[in-house]
C-alpha positions as CSV (number, residue, x, y, z in Angstrom):
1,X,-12.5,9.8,-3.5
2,X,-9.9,8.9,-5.7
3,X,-9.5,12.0,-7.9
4,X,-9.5,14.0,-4.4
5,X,-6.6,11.6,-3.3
6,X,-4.7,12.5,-6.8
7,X,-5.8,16.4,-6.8
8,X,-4.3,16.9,-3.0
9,X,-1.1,15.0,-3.9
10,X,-0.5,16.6,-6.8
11,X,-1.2,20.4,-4.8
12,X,1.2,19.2,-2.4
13,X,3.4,19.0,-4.9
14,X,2.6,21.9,-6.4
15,X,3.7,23.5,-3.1
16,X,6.5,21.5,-2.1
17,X,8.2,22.2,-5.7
18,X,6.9,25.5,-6.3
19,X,5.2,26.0,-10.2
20,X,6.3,23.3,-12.2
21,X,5.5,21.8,-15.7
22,X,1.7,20.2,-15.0
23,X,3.0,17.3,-16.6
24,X,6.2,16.9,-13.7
25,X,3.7,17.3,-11.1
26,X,1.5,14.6,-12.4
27,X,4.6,11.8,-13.2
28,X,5.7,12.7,-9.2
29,X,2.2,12.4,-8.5
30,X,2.0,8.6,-10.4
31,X,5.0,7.6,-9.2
32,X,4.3,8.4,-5.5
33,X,1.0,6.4,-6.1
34,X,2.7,3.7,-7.2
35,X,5.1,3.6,-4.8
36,X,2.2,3.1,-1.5
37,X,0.6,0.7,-3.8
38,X,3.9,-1.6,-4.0
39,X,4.4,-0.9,-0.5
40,X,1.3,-2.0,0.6
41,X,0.6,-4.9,-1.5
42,X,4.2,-6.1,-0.2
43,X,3.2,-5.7,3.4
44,X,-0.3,-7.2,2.9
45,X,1.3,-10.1,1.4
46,X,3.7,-10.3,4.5
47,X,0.6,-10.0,7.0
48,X,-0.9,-12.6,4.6
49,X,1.7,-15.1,4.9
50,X,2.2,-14.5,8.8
51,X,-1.4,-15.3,9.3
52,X,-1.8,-18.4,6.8
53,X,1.2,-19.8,9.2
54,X,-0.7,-19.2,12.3
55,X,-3.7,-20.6,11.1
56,X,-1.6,-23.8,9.8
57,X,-0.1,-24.0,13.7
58,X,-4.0,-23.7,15.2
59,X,-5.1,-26.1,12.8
60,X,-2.4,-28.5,14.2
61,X,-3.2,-27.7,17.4
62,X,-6.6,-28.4,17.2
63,X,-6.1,-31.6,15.7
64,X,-3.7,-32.7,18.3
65,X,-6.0,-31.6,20.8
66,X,-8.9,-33.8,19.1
67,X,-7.3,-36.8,19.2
């Protein structure tokens, strides 16, 4: 799954920038990559954080509601 994800990018690239050195295609291919990692790791820490601070609400909530 992962080597098709890499082999596609990199022949999109191929297309996109015509014949290039196999070694340019494969740094735009790496830093592409890394860019959606960063991206998502950033936004999966911001959907992390959003939910630890509606759970803490709940939670507060729920114990005023217990009471």
């Amino acid at each position: 799954m992962a080597a098709e994800y890499v082999d596609s990018l990199m022949t999109s690239f191929k297309e996109e920038y015509g014949e290039q050195n196999p070694l340019n295609i494969a740094i735009l291919t790496l830093l592409n990559i890394t860019d959606e990692y960063f991206t998502e790791r950033d936004l999966t820490s911001e959907i992390i954080k959003e939910a630890t601070e509606r759970l803490r609400k709940l939670n507060i909530l729920l114990e005023d509601f217990s009471e």
